[in-house]
N, CA, C and O atoms as a printed pandas DataFrame, in Angstrom:
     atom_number atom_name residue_name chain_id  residue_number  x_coord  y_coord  z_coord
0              1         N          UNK        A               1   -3.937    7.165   -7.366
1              2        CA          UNK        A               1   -3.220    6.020   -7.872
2              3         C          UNK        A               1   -3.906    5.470   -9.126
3              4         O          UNK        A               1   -3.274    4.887  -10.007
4              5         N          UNK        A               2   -5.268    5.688   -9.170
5              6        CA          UNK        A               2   -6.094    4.879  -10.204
6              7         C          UNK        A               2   -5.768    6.015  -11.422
7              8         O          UNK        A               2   -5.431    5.635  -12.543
8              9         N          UNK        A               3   -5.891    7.294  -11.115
9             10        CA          UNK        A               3   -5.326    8.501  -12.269
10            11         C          UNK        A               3   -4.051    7.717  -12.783
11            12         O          UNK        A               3   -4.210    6.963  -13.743
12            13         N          UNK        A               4   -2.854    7.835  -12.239
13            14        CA          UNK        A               4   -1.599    7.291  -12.507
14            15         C          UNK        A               4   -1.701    5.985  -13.340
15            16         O          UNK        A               4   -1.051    5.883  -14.380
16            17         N          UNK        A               5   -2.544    4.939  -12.881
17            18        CA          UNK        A               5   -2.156    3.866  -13.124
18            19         C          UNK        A               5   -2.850    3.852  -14.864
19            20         O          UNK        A               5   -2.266    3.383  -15.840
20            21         N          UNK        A               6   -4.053    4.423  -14.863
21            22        CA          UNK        A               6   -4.384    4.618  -16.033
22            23         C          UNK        A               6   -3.530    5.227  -16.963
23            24         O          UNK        A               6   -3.320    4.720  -18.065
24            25         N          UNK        A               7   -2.913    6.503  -16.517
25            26        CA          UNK        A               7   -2.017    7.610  -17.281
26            27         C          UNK        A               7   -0.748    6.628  -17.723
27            28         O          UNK        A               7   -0.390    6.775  -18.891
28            29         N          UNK        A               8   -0.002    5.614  -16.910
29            30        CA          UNK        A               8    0.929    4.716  -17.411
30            31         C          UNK        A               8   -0.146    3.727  -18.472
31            32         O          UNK        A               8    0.304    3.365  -19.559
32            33         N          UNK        A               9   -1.155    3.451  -18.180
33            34        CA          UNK        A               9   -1.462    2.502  -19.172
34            35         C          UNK        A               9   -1.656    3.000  -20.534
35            36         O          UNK        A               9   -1.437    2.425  -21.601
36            37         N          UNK        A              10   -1.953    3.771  -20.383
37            38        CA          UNK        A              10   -2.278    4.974  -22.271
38            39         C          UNK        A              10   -0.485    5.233  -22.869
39            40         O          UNK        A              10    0.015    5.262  -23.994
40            41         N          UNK        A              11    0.118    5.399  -21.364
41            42        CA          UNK        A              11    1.474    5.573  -22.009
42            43         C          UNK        A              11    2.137    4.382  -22.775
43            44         O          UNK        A              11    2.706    4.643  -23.834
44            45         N          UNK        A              12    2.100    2.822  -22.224
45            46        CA          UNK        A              12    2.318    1.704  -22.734
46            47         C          UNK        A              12    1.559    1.758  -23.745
47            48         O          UNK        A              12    2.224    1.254  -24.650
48            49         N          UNK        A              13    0.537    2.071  -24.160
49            50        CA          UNK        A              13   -0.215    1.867  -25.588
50            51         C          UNK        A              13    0.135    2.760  -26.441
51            52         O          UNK        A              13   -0.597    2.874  -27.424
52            53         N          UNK        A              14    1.251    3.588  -26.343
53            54        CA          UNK        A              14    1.832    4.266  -27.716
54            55         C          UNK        A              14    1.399    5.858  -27.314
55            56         O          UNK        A              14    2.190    6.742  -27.645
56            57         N          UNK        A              15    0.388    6.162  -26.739
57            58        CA          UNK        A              15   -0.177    7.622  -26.222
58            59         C          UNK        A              15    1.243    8.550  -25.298
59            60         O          UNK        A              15    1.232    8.607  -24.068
60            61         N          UNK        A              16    1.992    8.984  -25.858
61            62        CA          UNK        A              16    2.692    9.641  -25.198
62            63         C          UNK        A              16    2.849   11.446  -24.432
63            64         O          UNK        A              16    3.742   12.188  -24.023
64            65         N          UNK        A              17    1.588   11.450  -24.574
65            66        CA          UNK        A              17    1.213   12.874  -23.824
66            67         C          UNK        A              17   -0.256   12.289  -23.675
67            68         O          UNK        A              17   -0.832   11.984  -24.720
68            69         N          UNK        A              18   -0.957   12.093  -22.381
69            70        CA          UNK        A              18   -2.112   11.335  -22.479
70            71         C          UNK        A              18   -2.817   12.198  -22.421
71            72         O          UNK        A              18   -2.140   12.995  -21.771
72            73         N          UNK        A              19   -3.896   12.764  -22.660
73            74        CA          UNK        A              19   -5.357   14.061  -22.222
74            75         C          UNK        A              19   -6.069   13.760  -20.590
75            76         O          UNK        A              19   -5.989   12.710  -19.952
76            77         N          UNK        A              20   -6.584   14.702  -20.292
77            78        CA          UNK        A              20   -7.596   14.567  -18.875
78            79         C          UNK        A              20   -8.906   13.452  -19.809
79            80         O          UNK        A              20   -9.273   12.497  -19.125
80            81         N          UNK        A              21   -9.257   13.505  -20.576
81            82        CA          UNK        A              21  -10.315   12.782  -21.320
82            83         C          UNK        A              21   -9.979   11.748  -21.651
83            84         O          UNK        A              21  -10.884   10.922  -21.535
84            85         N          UNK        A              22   -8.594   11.159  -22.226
85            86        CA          UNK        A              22   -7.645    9.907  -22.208
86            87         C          UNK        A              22   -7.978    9.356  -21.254
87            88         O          UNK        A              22   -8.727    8.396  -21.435
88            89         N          UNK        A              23   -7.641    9.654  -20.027
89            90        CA          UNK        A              23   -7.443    8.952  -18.423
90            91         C          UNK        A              23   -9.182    8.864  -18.191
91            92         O          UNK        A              23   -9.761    7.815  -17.909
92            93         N          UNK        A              24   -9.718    9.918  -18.335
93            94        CA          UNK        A              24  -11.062    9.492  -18.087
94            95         C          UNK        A              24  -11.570    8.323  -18.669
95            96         O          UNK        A              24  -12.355    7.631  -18.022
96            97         N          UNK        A              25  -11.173    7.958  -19.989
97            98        CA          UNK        A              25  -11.705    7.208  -21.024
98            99         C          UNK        A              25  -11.613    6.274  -20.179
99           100         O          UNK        A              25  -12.641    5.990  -19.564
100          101         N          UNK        A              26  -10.332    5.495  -19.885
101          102        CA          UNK        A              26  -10.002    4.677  -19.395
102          103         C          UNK        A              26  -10.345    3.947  -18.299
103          104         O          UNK        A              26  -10.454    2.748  -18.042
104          105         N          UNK        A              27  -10.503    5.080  -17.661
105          106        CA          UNK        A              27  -11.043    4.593  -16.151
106          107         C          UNK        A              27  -12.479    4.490  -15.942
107          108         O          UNK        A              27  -12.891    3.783  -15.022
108          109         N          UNK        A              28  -13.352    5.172  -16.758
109          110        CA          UNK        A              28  -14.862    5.239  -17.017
110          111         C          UNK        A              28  -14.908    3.429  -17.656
111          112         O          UNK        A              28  -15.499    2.586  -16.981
112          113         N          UNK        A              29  -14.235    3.050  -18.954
113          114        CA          UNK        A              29  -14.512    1.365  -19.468
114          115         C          UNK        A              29  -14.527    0.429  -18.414
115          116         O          UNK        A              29  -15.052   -0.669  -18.601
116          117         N          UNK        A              30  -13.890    0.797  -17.054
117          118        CA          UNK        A              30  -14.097   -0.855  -15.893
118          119         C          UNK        A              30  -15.035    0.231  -14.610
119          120         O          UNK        A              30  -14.903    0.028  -13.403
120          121         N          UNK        A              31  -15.810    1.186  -15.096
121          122        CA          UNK        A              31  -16.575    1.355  -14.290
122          123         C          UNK        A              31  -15.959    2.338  -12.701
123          124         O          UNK        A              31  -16.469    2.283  -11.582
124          125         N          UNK        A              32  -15.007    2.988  -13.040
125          126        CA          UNK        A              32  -14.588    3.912  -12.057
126          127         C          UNK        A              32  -14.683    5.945  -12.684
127          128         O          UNK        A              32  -14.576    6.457  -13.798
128          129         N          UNK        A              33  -14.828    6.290  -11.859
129          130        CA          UNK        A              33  -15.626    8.187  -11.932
130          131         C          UNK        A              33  -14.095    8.434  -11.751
131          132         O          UNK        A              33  -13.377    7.769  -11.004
132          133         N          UNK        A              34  -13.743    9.335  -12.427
133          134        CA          UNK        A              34  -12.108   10.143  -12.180
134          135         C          UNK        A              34  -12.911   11.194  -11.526
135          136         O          UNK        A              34  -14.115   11.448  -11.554
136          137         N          UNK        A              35  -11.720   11.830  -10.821
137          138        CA          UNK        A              35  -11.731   12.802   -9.638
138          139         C          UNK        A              35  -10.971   13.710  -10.156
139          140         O          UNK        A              35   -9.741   13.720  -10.106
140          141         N          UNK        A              36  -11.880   14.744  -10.828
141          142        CA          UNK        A              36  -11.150   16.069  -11.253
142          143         C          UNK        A              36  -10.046   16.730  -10.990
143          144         O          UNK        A              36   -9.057   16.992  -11.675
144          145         N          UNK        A              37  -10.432   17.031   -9.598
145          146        CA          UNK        A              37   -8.803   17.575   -9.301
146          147         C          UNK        A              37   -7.525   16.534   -8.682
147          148         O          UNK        A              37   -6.535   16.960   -8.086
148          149         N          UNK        A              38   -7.749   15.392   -8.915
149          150        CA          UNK        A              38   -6.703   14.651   -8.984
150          151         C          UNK        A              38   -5.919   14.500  -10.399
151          152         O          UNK        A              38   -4.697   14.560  -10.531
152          153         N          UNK        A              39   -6.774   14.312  -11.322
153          154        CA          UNK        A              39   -6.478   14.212  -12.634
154          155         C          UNK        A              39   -5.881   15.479  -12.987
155          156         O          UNK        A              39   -4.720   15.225  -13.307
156          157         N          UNK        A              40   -6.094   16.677  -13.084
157          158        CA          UNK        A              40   -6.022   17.806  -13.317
158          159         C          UNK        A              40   -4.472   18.527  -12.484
159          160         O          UNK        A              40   -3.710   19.383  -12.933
160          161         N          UNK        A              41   -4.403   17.562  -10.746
161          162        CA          UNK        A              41   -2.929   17.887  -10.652
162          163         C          UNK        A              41   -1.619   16.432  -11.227
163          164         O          UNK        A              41   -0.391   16.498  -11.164
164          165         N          UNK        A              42   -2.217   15.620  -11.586
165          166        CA          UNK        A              42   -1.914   14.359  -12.201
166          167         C          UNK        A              42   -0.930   15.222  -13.667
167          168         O          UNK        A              42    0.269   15.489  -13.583
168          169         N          UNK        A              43   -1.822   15.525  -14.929
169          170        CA          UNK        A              43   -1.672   16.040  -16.088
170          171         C          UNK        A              43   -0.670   16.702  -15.773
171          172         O          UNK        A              43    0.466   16.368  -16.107
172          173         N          UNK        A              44   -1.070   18.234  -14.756
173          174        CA          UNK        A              44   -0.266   19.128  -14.836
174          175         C          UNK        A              44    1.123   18.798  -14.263
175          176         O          UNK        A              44    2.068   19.552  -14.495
176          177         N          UNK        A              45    1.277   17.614  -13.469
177          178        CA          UNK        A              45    3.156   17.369  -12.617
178          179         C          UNK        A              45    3.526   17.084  -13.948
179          180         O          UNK        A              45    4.192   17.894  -14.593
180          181         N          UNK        A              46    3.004   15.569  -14.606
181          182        CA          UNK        A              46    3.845   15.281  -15.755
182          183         C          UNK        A              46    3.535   15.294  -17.242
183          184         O          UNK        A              46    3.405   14.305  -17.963
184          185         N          UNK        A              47    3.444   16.484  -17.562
185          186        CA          UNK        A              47    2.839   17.336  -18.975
186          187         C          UNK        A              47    4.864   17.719  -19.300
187          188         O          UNK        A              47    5.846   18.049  -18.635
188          189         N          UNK        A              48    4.626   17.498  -20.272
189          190        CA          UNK        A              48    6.172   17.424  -21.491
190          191         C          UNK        A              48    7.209   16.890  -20.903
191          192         O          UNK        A              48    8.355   17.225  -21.201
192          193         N          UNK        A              49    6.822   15.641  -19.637
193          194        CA          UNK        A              49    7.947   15.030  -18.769
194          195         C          UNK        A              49    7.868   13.661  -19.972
195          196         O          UNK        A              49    6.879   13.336  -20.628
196          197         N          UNK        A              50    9.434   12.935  -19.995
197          198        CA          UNK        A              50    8.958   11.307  -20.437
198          199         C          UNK        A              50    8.719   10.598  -19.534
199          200         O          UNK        A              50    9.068   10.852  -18.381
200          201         N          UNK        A              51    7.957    9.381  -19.946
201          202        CA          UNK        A              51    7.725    8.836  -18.908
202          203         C          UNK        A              51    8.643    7.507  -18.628
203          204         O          UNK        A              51    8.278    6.821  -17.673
204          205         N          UNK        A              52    9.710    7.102  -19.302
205          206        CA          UNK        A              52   10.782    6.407  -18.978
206          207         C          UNK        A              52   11.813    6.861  -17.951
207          208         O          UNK        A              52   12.304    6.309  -16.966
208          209         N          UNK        A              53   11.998    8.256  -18.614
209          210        CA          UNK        A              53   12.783    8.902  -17.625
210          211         C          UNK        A              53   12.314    9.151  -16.306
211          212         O          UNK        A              53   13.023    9.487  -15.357
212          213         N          UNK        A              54   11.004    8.957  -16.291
213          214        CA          UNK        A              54   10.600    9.051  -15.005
214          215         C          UNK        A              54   10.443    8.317  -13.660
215          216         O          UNK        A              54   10.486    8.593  -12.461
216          217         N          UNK        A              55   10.231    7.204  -14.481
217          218        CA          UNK        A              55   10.354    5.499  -14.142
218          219         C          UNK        A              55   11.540    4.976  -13.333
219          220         O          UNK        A              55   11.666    4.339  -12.287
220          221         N          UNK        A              56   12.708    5.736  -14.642
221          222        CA          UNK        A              56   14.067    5.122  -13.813
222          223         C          UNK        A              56   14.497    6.018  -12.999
223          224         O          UNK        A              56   15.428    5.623  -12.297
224          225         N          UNK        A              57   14.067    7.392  -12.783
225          226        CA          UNK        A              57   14.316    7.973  -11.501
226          227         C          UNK        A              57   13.746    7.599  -10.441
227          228         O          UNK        A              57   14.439    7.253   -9.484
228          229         N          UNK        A              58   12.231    7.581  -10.368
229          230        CA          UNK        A              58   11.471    6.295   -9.426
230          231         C          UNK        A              58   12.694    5.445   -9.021
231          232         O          UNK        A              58   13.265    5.454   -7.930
232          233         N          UNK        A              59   13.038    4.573  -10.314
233          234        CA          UNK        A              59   13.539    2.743   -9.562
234          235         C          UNK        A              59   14.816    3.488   -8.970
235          236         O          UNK        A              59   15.377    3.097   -7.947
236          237         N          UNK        A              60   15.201    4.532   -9.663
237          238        CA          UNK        A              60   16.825    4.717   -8.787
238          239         C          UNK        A              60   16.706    5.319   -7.287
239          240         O          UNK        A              60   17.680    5.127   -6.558
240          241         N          UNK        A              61   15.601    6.030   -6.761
241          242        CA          UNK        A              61   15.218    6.008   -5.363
242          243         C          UNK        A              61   14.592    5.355   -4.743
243          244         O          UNK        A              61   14.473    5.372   -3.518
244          245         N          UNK        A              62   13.896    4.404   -5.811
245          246        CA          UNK        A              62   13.531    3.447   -4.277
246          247         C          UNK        A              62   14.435    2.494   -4.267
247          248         O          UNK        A              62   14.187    1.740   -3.326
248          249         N          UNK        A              63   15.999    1.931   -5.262
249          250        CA          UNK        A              63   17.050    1.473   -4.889
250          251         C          UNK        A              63   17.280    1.675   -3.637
251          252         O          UNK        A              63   17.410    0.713   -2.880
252          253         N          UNK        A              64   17.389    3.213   -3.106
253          254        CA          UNK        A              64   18.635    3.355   -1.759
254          255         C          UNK        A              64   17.266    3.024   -0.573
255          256         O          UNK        A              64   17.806    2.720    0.490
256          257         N          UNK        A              65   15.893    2.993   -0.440
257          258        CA          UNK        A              65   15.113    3.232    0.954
258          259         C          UNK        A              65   15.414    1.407    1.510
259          260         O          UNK        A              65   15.061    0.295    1.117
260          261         N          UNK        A              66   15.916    1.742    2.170
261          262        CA          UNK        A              66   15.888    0.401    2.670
262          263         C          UNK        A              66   14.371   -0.266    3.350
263          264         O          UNK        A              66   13.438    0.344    3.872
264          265         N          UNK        A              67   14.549   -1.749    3.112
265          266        CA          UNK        A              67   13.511   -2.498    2.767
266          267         C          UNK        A              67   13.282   -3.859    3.784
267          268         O          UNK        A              67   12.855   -4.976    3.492
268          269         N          UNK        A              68   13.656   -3.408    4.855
269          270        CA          UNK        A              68   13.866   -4.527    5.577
270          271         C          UNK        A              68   14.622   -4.937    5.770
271          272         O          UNK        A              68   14.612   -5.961    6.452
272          273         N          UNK        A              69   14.165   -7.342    6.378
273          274        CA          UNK        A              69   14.773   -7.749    6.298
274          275         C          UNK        A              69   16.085   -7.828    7.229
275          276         O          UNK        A              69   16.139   -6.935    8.074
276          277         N          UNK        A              70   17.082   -8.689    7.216
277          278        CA          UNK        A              70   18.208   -8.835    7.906
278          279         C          UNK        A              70   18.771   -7.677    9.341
279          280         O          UNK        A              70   19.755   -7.043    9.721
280          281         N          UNK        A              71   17.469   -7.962    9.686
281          282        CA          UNK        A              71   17.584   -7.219   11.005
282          283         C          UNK        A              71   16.992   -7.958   12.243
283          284         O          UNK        A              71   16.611   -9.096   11.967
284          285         N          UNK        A              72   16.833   -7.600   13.481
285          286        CA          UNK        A              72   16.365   -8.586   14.537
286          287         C          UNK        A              72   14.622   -8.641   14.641
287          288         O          UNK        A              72   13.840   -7.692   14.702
288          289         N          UNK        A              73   14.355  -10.028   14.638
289          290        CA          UNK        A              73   13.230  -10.525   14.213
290          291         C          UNK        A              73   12.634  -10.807   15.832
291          292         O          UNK        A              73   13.214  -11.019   16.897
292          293         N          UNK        A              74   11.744  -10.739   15.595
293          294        CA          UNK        A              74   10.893  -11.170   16.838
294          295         C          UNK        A              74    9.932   -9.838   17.244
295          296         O          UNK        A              74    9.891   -8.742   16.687
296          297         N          UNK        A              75    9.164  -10.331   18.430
297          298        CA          UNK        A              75    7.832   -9.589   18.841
298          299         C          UNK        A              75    7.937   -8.567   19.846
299          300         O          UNK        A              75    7.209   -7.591   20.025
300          301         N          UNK        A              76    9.487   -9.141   20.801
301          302        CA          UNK        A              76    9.852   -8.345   22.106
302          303         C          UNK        A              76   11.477   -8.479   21.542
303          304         O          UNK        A              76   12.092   -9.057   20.645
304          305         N          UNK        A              77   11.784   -7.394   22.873
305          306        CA          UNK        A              77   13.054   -6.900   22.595
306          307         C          UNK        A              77   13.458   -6.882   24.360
307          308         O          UNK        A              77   12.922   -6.567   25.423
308          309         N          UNK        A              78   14.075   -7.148   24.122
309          310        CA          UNK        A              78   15.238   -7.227   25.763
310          311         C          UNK        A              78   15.193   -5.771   26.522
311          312         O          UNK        A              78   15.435   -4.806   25.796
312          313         N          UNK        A              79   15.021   -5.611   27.362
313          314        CA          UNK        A              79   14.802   -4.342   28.347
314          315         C          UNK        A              79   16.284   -3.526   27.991
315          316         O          UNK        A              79   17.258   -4.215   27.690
316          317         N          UNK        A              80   16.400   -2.047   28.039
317          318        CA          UNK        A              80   17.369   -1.687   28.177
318          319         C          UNK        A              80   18.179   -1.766   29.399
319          320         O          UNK        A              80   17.462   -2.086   30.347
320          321         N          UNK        A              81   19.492   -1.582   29.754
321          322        CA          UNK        A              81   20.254   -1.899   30.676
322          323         C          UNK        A              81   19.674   -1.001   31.949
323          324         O          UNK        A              81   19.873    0.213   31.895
324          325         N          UNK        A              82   18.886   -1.611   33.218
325          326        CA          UNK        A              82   18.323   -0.766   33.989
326          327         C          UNK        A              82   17.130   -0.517   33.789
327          328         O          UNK        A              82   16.535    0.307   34.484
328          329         N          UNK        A              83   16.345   -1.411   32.451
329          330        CA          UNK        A              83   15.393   -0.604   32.404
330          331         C          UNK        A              83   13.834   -1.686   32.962
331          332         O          UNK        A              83   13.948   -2.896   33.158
332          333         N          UNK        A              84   12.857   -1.131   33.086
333          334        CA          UNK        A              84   11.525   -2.053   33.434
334          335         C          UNK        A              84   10.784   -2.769   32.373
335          336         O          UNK        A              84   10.146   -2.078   31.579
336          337         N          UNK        A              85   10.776   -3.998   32.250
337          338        CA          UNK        A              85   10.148   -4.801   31.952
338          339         C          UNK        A              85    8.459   -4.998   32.092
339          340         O          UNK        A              85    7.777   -5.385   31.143
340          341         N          UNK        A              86    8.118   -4.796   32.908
341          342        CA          UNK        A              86    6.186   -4.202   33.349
342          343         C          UNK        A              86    5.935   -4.324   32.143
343          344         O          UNK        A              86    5.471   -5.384   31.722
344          345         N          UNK        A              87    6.183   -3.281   31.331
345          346        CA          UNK        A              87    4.661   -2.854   30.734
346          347         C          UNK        A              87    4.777   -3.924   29.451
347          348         O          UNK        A              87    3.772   -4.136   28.773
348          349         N          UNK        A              88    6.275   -4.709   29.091
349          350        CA          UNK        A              88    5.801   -5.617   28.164
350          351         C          UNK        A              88    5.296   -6.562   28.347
351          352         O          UNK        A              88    4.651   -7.069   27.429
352          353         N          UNK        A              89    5.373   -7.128   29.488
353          354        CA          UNK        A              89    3.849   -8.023   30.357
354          355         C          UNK        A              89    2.892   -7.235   30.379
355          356         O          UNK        A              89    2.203   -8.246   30.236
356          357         N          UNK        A              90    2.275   -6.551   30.412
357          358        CA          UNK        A              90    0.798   -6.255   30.612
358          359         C          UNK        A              90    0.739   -6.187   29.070
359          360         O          UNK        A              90   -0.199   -6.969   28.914
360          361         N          UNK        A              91    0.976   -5.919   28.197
361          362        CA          UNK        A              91    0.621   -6.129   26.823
362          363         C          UNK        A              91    0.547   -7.195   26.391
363          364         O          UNK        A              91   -0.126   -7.445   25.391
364          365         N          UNK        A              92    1.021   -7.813   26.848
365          366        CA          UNK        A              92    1.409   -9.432   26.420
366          367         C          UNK        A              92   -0.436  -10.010   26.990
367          368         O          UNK        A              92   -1.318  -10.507   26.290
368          369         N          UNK        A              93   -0.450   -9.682   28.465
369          370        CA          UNK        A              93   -1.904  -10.543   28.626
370          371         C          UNK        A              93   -3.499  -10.020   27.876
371          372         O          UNK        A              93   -4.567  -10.633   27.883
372          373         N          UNK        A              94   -3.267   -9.079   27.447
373          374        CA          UNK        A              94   -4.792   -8.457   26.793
374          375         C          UNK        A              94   -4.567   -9.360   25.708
375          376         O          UNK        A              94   -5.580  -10.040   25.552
376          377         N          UNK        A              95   -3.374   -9.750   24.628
377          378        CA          UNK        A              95   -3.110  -10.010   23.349
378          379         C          UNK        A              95   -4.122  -11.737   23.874
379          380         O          UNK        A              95   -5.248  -12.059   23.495
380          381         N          UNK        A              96   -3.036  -12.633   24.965
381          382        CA          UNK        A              96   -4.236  -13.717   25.481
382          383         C          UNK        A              96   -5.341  -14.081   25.451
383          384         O          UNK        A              96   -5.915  -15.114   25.106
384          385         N          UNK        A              97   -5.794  -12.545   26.096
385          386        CA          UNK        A              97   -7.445  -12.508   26.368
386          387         C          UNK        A              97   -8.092  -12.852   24.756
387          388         O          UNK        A              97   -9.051  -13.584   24.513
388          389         N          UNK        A              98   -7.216  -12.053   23.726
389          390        CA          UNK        A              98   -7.940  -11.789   22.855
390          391         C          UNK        A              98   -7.827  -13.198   22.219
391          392         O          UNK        A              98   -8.741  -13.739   21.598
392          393         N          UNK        A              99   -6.656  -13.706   22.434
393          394        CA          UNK        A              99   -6.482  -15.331   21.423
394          395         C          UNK        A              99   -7.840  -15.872   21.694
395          396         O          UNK        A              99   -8.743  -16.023   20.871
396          397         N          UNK        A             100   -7.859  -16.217   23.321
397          398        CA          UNK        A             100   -8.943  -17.277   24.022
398          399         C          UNK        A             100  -10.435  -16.938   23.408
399          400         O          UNK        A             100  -11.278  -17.823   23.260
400          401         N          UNK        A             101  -10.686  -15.449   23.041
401          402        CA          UNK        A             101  -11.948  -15.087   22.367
402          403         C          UNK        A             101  -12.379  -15.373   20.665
403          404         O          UNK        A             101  -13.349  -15.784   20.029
404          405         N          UNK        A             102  -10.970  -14.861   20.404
405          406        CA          UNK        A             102  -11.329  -15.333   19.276
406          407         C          UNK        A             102  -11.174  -17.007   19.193
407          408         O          UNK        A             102  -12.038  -17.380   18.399
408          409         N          UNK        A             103  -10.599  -17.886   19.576
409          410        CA          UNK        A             103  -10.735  -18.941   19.806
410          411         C          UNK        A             103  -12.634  -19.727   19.817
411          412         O          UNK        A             103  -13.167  -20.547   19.068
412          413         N          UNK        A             104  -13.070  -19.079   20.861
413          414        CA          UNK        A             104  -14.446  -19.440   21.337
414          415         C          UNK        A             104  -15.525  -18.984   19.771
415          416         O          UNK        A             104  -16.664  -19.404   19.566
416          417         N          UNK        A             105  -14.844  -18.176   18.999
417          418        CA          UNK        A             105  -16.037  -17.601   18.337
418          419         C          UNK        A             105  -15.522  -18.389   16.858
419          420         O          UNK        A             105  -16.072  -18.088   15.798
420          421         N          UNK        A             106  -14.665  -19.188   16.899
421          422        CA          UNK        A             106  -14.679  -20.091   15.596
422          423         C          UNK        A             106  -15.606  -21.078   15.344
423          424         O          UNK        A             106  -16.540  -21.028   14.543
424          425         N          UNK        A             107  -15.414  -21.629   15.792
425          426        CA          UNK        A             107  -16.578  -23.061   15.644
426          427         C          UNK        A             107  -18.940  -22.306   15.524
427          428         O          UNK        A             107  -19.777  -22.894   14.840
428          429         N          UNK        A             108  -19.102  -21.633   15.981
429          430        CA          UNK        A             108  -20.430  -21.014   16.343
430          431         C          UNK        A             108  -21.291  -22.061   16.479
431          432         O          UNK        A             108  -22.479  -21.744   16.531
432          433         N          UNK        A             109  -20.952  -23.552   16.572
433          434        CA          UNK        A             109  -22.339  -25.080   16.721
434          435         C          UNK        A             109  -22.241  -25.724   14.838
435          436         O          UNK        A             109  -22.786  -26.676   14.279
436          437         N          UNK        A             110  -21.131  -24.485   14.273
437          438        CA          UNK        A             110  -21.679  -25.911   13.184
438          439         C          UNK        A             110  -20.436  -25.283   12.539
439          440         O          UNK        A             110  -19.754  -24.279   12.748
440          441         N          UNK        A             111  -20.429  -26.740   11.293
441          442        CA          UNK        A             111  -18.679  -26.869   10.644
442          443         C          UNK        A             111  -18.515  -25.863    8.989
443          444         O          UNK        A             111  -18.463  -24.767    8.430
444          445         N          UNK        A             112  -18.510  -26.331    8.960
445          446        CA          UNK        A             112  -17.828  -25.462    7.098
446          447         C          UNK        A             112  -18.795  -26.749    6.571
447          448         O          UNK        A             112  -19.934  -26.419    6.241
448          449         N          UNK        A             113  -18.622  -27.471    6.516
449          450        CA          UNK        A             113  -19.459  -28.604    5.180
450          451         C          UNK        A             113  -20.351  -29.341    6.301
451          452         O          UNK        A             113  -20.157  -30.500    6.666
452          453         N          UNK        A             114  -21.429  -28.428    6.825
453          454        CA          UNK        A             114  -22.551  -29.217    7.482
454          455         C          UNK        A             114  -23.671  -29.061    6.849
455          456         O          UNK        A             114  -24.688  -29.630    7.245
């Protein structure tokens, strides 16, 4: 991702075919090591691709993945017709256990501004 994100940033700066040494450049100035063969299969996917055109094929598939939202909300779900209820109680009491603990381990004898 850090290959990529660099390789778009050289592209916004006018660099429109970026180098393996480009992306290095880049990512070496805030102190990060590029990873050879990431970079190297990076170059080679999009070597004489544009990168607009690439962009809006991106935004035009992640248009259709649906994203949530307007669907049924909550933590539990209603048993199927006939079906056992059990085991979403026993999950339910470990989650307890765990509130009441972490509960006890906030405070430790002293406050935030003591």
């Amino acid at each position: 991702m850090k290959h990529l994100a660099a390789y778009l940033l050289l592209g916004l700066g006018g660099n429109t075919e970026p180098s393996a040494e480009d992306i290095k450049g880049v990512l070496e100035s805030v102190g990060i090591d590029a990873d050879e063969d990431r970079l190297e299969k990076l170059i080679g996917e999009l070597k004489g691709k544009d990168l607009q055109e690439l962009i809006a094929e991106g935004s035009s598939k992640l248009a259709s993945v649906p994203s949530g939202g307007g669907g049924a909300g909550g933590g539990t779900s209603a048993p199927a017709a006939g079906g056992d209820s059990g085991p979403v109680a026993e999950e339910e009491k470990p989650a307890e256990k765990e509130e009441e603990k972490e509960e006890s381990d906030e405070d430790m004898g002293f406050g935030l501004f003591d």
